[in-house]
C-alpha positions in Angstrom: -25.9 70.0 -17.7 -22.7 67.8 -17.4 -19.4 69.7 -18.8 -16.9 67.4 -19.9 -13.7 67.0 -17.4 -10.3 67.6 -17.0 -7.5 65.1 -18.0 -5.8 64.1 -14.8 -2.5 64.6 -16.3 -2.3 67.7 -18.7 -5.6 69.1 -17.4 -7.0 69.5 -21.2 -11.3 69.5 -20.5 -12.6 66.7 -23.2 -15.5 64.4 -23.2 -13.1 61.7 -22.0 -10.2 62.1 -20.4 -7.0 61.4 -22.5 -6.8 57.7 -21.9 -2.9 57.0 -22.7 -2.2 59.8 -19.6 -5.0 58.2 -17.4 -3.5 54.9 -17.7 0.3 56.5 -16.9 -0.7 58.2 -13.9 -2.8 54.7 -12.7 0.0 52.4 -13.7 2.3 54.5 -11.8 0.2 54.5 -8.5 -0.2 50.8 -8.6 4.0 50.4 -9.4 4.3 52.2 -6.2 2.2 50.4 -4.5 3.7 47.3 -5.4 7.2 48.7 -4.5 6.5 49.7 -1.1 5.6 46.2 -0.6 8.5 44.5 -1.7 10.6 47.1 0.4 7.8 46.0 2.9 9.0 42.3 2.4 12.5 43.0 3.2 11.6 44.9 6.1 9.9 42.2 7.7 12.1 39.4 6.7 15.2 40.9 8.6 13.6 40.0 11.6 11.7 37.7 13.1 9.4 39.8 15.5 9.1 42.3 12.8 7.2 39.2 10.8 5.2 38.3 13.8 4.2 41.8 14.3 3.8 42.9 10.8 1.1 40.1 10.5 -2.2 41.1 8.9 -0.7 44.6 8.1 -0.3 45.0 4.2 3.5 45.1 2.9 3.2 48.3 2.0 2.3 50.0 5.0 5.3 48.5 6.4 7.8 50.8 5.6 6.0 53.9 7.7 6.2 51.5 10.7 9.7 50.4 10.6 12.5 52.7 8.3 14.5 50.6 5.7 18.5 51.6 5.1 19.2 52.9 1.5 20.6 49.7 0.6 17.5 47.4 1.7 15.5 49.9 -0.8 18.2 50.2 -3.4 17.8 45.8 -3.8 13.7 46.2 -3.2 13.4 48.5 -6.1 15.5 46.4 -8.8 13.4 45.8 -11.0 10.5 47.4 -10.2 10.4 49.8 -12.8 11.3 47.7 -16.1 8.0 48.2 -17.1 7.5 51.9 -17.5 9.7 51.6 -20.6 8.1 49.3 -22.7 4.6 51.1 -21.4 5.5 54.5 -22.8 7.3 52.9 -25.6 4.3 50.7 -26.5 1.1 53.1 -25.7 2.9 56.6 -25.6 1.7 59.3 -23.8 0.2 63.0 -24.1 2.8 64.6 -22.4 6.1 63.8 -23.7 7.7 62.2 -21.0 10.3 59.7 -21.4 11.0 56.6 -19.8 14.0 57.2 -17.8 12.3 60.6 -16.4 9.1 58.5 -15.2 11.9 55.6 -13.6 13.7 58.2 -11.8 10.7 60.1 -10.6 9.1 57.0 -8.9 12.7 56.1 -8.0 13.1 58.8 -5.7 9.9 59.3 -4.7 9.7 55.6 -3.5 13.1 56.6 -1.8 11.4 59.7 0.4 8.4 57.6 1.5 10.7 54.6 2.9 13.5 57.5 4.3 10.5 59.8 5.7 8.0 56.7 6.3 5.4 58.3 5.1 2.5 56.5 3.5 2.2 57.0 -0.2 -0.9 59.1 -1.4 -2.0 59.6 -5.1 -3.5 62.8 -4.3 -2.5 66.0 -1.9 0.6 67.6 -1.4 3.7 65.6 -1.5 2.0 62.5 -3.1 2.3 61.1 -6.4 0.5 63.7 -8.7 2.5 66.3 -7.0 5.5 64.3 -8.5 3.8 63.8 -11.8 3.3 68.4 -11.4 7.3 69.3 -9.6 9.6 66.4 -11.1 8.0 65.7 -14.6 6.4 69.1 -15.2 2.7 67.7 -15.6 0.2 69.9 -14.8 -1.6 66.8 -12.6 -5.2 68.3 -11.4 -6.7 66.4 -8.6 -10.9 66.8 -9.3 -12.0 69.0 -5.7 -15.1 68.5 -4.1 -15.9 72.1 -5.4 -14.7 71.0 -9.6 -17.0 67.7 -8.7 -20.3 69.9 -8.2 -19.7 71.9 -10.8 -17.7 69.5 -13.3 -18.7 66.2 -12.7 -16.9 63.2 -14.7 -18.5 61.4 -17.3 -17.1 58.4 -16.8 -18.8 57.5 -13.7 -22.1 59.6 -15.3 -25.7 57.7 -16.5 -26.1 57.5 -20.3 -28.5 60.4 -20.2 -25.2 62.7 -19.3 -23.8 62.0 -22.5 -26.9 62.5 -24.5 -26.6 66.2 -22.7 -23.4 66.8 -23.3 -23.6 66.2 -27.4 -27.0 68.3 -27.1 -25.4 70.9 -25.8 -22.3 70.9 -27.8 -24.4 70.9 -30.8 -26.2 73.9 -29.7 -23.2 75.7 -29.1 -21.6 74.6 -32.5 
């Protein structure tokens, strides 16, 4: 029997996972992501055999090869976070965040993966649900190998697991 699965942001077990927190936590991966490449950019553009060498690496991987000073990352991260504003403004979210404590939170946690060059990770400690759980006080669960067996998600589920679930729920109710 399927059981339905935790939210990967406030940890709340529903059929589907709250999809205004989903989206925040996704949106936020792919914003890093997209600012370790432009400090990746700069990187590479300060020299000319940092270009040639950097070639077929990804941008973002760039910064744990060669560190950026606080300034090149202060200039690569204008910007790069306008949207989380208008996101939380427009679709809200579960867990009463605001926008300026989400900017400042990938803000410095872009800032420690270009001072440390380490490469970003969603999951695991020190990665970006950590963040979501220490800075923003988000209970973020990461689904174990061990929650999988035994809580499987529904999204990725056949039809049939839904049909379960209701049957069950009904028998319980």
């Amino acid at each position: 029997m399927n059981i339905p699965s935790a939210c990967p942001c406030c940890g709340a077990y529903s059929l589907l996972p709250d999809v205004q927190t989903v989206t925040l936590v996704a949106v936020c991966d792919v914003l890093v992501v997209k600012a370790l490449e432009r400090v990746g950019q700069f990187i590479t553009r300060a020299s000319r055999q940092r270009y040639q060498l950097a070639q077929g690496r990804p941008l973002y991987v760039i910064p744990t090869i060669w560190h950026a000073s606080d300034d090149i990352t202060e200039r690569a991260l204008r910007g790069a976070w306008d949207v989380v504003p208008a996101l939380l403004d427009l679709h809200g979210t579960c867990c009463d965040v605001t926008g300026l404590q989400v900017t400042s939170m990938l803000d410095d946690y872009v800032h420690d993966l270009v001072l440390t060059g380490t490469p970003h990770t969603l999951h695991g400690e020190g990665g970006l649900e950590y963040r979501f759980a220490s800075r923003l006080g988000l209970p973020v669960r990461a689904v174990s190998a061990a929650d999988e067996e035994h809580w499987p998600p529904l999204l990725h589920a056949e039809p049939e697991a839904f049909e379960t679930v209701t049957e069950a729920a009904r028998h319980a109710g």
